[in-house]
TIPANU-531954 format. One record per residue (C-alpha): residue number from 0; residue in three letters; x, y negated, z. Coordinates in steps of 0.001 Angstrom, whole numbers, plus 524288, in hexadecimal, padded with zeros to 5 digits. Each point is the difference from the previous one (the first is absolute). Layout:
% residues N
<n NUM res Ala east X north Y up Z>
...
***
This chain:
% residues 308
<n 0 res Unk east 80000 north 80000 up 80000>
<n 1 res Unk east 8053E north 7F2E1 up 7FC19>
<n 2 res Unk east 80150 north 7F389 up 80A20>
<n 3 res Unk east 7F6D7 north 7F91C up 7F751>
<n 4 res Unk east 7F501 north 80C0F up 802F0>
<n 5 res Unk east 80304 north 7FF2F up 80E0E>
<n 6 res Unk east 7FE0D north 7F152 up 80195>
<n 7 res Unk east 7F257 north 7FEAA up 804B9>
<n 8 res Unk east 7F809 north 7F310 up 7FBE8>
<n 9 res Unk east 80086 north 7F436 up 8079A>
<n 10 res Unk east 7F34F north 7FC69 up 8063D>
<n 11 res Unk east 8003D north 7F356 up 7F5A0>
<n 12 res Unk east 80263 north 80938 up 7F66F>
<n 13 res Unk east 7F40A north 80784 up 805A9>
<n 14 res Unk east 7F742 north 7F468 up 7FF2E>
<n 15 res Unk east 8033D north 7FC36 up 7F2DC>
<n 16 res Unk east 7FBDB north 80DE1 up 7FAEA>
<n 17 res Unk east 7F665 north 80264 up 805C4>
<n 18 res Unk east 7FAB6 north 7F144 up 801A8>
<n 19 res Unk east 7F455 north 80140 up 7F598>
<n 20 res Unk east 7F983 north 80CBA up 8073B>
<n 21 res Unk east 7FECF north 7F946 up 80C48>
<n 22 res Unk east 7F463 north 7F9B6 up 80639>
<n 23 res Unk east 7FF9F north 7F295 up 80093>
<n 24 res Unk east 800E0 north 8023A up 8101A>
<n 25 res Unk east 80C0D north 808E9 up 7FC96>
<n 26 res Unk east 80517 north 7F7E9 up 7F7E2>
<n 27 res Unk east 8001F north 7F54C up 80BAD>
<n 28 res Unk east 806C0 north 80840 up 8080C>
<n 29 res Unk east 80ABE north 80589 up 7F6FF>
<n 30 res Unk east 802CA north 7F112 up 7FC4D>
<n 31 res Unk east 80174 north 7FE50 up 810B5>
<n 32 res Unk east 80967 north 80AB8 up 800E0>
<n 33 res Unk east 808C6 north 7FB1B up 7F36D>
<n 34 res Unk east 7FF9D north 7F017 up 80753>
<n 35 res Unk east 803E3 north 8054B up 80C88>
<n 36 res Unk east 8066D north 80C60 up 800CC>
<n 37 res Unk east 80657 north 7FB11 up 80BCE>
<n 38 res Unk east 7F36A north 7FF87 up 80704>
<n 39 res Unk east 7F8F3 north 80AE9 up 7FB3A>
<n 40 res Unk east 80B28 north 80961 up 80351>
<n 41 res Unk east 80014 north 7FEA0 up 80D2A>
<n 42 res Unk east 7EEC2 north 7FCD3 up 800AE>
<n 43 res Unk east 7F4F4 north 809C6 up 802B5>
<n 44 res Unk east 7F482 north 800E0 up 7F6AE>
<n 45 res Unk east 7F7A5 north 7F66A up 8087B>
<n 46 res Unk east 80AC7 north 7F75E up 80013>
<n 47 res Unk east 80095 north 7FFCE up 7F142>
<n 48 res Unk east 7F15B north 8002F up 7FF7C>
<n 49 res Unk east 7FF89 north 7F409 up 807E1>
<n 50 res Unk east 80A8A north 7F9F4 up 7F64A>
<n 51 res Unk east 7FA0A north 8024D up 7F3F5>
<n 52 res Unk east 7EEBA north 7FE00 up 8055F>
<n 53 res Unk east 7FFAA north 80F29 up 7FC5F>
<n 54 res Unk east 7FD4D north 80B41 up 80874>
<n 55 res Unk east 808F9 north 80B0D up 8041F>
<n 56 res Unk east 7FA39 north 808BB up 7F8B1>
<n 57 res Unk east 8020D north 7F88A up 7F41A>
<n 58 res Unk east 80E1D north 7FF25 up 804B2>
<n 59 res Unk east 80176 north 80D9B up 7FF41>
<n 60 res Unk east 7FA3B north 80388 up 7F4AC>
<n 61 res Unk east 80946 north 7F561 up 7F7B8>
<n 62 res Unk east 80BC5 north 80705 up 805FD>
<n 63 res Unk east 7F9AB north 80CDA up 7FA26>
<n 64 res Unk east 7FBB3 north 7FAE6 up 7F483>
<n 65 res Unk east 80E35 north 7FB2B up 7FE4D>
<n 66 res Unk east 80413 north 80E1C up 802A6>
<n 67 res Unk east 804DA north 7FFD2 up 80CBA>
<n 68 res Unk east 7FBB0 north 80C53 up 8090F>
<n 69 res Unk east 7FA02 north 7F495 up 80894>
<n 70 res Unk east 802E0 north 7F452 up 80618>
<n 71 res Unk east 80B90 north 8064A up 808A4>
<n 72 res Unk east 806E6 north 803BE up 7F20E>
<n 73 res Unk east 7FDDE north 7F12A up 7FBE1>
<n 74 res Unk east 807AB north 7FB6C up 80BAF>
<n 75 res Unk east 809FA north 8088E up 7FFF7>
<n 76 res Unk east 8035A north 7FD0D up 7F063>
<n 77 res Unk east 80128 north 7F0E4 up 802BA>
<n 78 res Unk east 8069A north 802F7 up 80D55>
<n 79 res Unk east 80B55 north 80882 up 7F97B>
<n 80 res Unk east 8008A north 7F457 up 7F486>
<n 81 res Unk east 80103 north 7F625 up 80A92>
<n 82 res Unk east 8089F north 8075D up 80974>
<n 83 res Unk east 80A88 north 7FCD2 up 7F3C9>
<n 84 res Unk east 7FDFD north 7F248 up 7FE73>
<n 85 res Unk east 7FD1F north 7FDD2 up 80EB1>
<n 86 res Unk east 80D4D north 8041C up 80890>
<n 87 res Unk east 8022A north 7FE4F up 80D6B>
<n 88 res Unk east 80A43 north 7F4C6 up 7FC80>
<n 89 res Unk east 7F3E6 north 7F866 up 7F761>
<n 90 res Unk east 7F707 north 80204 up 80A78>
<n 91 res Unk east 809C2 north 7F894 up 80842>
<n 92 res Unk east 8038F north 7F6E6 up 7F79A>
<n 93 res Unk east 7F0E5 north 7FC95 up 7FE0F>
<n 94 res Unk east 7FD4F north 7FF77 up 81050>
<n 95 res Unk east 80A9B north 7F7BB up 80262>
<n 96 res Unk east 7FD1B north 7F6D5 up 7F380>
<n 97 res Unk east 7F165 north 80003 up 804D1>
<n 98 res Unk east 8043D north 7F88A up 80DEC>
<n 99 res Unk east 801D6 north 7F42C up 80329>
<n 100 res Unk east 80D7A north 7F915 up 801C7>
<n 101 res Unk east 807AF north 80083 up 80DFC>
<n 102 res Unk east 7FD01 north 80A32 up 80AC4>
<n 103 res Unk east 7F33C north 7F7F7 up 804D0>
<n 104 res Unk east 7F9BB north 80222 up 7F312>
<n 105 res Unk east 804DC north 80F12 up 7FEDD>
<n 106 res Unk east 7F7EF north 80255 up 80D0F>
<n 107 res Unk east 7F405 north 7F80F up 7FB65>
<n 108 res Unk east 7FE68 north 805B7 up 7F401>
<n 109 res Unk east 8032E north 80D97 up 80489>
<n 110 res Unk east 7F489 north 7FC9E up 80C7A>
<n 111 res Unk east 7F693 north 7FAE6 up 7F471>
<n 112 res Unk east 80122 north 80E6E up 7F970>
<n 113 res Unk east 80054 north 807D9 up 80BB7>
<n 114 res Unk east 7F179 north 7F97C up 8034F>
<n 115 res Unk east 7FADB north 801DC up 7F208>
<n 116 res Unk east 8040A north 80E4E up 80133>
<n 117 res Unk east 7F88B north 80126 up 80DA4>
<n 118 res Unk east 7F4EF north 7FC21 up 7FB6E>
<n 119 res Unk east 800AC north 808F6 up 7F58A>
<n 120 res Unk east 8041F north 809CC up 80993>
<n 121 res Unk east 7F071 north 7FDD3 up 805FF>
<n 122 res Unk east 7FC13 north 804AE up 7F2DB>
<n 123 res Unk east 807B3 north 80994 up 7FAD0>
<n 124 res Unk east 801A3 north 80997 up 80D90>
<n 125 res Unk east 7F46D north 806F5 up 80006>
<n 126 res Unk east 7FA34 north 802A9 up 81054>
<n 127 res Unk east 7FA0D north 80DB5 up 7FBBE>
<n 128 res Unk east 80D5E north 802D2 up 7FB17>
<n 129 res Unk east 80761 north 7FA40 up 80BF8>
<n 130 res Unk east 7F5B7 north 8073F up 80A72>
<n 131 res Unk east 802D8 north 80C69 up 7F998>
<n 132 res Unk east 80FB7 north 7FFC5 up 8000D>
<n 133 res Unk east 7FEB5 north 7FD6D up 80CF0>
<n 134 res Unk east 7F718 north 80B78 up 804B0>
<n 135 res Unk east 809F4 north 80765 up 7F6A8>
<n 136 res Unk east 80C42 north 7FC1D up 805EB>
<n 137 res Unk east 7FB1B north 80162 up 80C6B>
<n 138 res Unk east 7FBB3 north 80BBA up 8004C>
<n 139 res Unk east 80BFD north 8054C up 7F89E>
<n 140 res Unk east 80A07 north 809D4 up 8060F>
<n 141 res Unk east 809B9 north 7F7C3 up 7FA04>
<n 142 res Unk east 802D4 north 7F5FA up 7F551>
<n 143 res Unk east 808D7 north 800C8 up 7F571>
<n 144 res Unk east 8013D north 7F0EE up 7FC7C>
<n 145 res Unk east 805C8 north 80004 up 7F0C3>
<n 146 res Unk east 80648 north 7F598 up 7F89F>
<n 147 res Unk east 80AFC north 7FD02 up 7F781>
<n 148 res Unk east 809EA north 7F439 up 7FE2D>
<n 149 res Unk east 7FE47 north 7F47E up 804AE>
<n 150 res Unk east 7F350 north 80695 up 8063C>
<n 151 res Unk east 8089B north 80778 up 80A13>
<n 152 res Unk east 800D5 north 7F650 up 80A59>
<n 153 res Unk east 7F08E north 7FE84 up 800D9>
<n 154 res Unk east 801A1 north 80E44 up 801E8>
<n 155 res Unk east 80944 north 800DA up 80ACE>
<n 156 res Unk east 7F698 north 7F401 up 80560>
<n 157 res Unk east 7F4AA north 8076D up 800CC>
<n 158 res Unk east 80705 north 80CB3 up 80354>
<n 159 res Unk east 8051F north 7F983 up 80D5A>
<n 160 res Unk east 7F325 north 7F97C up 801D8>
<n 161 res Unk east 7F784 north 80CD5 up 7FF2B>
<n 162 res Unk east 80B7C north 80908 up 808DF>
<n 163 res Unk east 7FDFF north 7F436 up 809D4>
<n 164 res Unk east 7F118 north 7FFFD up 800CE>
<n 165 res Unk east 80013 north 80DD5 up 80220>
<n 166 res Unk east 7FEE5 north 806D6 up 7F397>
<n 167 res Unk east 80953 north 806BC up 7F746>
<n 168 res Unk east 80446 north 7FB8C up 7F4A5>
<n 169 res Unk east 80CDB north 800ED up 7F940>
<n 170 res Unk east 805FD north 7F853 up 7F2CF>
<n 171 res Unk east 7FF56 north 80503 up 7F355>
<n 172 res Unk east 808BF north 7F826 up 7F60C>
<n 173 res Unk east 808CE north 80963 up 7F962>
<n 174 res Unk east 80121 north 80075 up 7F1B1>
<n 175 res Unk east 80289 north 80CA2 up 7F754>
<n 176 res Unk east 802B5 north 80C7C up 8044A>
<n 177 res Unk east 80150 north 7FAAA up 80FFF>
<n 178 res Unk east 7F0DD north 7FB35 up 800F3>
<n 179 res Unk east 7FEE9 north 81058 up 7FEEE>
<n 180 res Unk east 803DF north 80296 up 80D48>
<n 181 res Unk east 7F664 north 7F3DB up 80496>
<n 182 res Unk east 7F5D6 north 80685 up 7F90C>
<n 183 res Unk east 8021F north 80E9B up 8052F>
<n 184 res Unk east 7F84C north 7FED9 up 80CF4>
<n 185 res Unk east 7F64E north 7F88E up 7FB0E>
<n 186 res Unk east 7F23D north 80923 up 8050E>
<n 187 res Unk east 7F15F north 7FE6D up 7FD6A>
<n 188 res Unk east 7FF47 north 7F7A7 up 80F71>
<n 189 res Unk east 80992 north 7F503 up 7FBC5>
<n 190 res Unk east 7FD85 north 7F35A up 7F746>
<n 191 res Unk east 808D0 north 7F8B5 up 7F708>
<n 192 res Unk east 80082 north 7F353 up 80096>
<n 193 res Unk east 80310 north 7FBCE up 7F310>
<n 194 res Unk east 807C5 north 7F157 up 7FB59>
<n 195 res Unk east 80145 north 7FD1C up 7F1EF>
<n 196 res Unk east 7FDC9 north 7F409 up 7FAEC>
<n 197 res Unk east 7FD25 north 80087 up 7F07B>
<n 198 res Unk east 80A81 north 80D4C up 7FAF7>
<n 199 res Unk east 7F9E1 north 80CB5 up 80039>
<n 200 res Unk east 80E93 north 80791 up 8003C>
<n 201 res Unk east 80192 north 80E06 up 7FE52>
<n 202 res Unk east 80339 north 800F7 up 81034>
<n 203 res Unk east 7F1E4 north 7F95F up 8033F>
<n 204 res Unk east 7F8C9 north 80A6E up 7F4A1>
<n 205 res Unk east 80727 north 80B23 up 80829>
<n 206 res Unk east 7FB56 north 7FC27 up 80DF2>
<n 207 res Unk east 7F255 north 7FD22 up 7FA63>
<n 208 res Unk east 7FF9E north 80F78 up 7F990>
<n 209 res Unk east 80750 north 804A0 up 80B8E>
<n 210 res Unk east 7F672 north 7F812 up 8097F>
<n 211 res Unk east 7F5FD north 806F7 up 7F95B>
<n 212 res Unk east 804B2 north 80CCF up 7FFF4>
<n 213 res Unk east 800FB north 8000A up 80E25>
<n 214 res Unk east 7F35C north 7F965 up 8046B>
<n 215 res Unk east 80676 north 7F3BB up 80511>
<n 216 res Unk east 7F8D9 north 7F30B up 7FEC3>
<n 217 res Unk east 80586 north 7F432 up 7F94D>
<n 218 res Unk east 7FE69 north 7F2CB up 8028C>
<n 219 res Unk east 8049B north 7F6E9 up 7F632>
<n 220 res Unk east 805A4 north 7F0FE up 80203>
<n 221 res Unk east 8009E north 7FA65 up 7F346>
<n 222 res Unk east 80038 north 7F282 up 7F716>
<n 223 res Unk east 7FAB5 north 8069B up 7F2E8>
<n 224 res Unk east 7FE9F north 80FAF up 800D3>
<n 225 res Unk east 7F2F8 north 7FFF5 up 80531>
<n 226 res Unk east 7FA3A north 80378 up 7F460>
<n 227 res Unk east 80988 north 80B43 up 7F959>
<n 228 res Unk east 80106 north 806BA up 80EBC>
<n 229 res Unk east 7F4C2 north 7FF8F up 80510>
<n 230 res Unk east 7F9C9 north 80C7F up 7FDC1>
<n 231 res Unk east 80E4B north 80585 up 80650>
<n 232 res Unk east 7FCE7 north 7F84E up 80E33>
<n 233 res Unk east 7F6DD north 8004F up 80AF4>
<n 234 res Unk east 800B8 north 7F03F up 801CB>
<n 235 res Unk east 806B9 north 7F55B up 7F93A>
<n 236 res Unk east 805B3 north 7F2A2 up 806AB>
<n 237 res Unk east 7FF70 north 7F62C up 7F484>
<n 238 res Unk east 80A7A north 7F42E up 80272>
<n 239 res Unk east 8042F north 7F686 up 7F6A7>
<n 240 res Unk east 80D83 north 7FEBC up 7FFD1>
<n 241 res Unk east 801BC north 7F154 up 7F65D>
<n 242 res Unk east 7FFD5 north 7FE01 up 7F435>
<n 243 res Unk east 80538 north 80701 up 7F5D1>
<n 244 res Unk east 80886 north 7F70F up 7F8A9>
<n 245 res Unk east 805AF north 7FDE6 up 80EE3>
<n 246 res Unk east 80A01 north 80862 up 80810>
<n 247 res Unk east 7F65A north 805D0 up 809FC>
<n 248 res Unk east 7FE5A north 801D9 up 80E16>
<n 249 res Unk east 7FD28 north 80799 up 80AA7>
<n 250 res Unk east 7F885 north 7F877 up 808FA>
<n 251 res Unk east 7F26A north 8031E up 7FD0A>
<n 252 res Unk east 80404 north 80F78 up 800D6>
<n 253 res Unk east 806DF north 7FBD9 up 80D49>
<n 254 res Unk east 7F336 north 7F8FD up 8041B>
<n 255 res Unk east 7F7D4 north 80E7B up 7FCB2>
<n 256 res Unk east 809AD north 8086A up 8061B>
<n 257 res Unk east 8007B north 7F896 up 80CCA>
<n 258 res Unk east 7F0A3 north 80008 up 7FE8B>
<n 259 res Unk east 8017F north 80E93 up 7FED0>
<n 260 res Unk east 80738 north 80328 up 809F1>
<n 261 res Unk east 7F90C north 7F65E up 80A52>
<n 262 res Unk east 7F1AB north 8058C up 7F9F0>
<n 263 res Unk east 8051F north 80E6B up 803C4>
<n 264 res Unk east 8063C north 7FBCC up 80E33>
<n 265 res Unk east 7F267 north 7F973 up 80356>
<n 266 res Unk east 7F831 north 80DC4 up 7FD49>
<n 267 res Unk east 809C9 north 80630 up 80BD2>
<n 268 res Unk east 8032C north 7F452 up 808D0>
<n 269 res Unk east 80469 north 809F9 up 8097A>
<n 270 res Unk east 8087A north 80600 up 7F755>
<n 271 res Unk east 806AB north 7F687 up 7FBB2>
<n 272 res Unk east 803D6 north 7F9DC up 80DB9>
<n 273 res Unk east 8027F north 80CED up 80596>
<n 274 res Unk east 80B1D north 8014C up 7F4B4>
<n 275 res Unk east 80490 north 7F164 up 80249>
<n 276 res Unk east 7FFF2 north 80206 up 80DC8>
<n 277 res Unk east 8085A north 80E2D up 7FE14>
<n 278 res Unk east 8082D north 7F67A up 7F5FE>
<n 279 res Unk east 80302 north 7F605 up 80A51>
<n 280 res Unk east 8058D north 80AF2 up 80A2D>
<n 281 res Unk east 80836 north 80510 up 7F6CF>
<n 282 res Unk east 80644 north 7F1E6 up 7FC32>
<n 283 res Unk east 80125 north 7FFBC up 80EF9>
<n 284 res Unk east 806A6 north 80C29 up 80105>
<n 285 res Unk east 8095E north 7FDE7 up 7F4CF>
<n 286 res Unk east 80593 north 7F312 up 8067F>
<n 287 res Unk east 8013F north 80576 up 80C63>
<n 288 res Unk east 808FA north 809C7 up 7FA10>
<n 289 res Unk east 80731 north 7F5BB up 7F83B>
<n 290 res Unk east 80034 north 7F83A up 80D01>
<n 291 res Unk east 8060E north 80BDA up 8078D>
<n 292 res Unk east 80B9B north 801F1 up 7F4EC>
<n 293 res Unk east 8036F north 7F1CC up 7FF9A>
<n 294 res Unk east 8008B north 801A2 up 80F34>
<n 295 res Unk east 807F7 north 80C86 up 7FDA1>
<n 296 res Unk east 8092A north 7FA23 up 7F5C1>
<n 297 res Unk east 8015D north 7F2FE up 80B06>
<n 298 res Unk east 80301 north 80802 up 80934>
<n 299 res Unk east 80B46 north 807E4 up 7FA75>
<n 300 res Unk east 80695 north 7F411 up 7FB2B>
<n 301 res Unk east 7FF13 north 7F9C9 up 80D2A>
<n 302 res Unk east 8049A north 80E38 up 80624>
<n 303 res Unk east 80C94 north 7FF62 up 7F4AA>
<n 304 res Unk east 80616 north 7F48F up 80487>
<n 305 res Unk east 80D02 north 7FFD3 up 804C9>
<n 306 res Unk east 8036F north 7F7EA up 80D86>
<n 307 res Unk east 80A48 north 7F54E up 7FC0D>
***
């Protein structure tokens, strides 16, 4: 098979072929999706619906009509283009450009988004959702909190803030063959808590199947994979992360995960202070030894000196 055969069309390219078959609603849509491909990679259906006075339905059918398995497929195609145009040094380049000038106007700017994307936060994270993650986590036997790159240190966050509550959780952040051994004790009593932002990577498809295999629930916090995973999870935290021209942040996940956590202590007050209180007598403990070596170490330097 030549390069040229395995080149599949552009979603322009798409349109343009297909432009004349299409339904005047349709063709509304398709033209959205070629104007802002930006937008509509990272949107859900209503979102687009809103954007173009259609209906998600509508929205869906276009992305079929343009041959696309579905709306997921749709997103995918113009988030693989973009992922080449848009690289972590661009997205930089297009945050910083976007502030203001001095440190003043970095925080005032950066204050002005974080806002915008809390009040989208009210809309996107859906209670039902958010209720049932936390009857899931907890009334897990443990957690296995997953996520990759720059997603690891909201995992080790969440793994510390779980273990200190009272309930068992441990990370999950390995790539390749190593996220094996994570997975191995996974059992049909635990729940995975699941970050990914927008990538559906070969290590998230695994834990999903492997979830499944093993009757473990999944709960999902996410900026843009509601759609293409949700028939693979048992609740899913919707959090917008910026925009997508912009190098994005963490904060609203941060804001849902300390939710989380706080949500699941409140079901066990007990617990959770019984485990703080066990915490604080073994912080005790620990300095009293490091007290009583210092002494030790005092002492024999005292006991070492020579008379003069």
């Amino acid at each position: 098979m030549t390069s040229a055969a395995r080149k599949l069309p552009t979603l322009q390219e798409r349109v343009t072929a297909r432009y004349e078959s299409l339904t005047p609603t349709e063709r509304k849509v398709a033209t959205y999706l070629c104007e802002h491909p930006q937008q509509a990679a990272f949107s859900s259906a209503e979102e687009i619906a809103t954007a173009t006075g259609t209906s998600d339905a509508s929205v869906v059918r276009t992305a079929k009509s343009l041959g696309f398995d579905g709306l997921p497929g749709l997103k995918r195609t113009l988030q693989e283009h973009l992922g080449t145009l848009l690289t972590p040094t661009h997205l930089l380049h297009n945050t910083i450009s976007n502030f203001s000038e001095g440190p003043e106007g970095v925080v005032g700017s950066l204050l002005a988004e974080r806002a915008d994307l809390l009040n989208e936060l009210g809309r996107t994270l859906d209670p039902a959702d958010f209720r049932r993650a936390v009857e899931l986590i907890a009334g897990a036997h443990e957690t296995l909190v997953w996520g990759l790159g720059g997603d690891a240190s909201l995992v080790e966050y969440t793994v510390t803030r779980l273990n200190r509550l009272g309930y068992r959780a441990r990370p999950a952040s390995d790539t390749g063959f190593q996220l094996v051994d994570r997975l191995l004790p996974l059992g049909p009593d635990d729940v995975v808590l699941i970050i990914a932002q927008n990538r559906i990577r070969p290590e998230l498809e695994v834990t999903l199947q492997h979830a499944a295999d093993t009757g473990a629930s999944t709960v999902l916090l996410t900026d843009t994979l509601r759609e293409a995973l949700d028939e693979w999870t048992d609740a899913v935290l919707t959090a917008p992360t910026g925009r997508p021209e912009m190098y994005g942040g963490q904060s609203m996940f941060l804001i849902v995960l300390e939710a989380l956590t706080l949500a699941v202590a409140a079901r066990d007050e007990e617990r959770a202070i019984r485990t703080f209180d066990k915490r604080n007598q073994l912080r005790e403990l620990l300095d009293a030894r490091f007290a009583a070596r210092a002494h030790e170490r005092n002492g024999t330097r005292k006991g070492g000196r020579r008379r003069t």
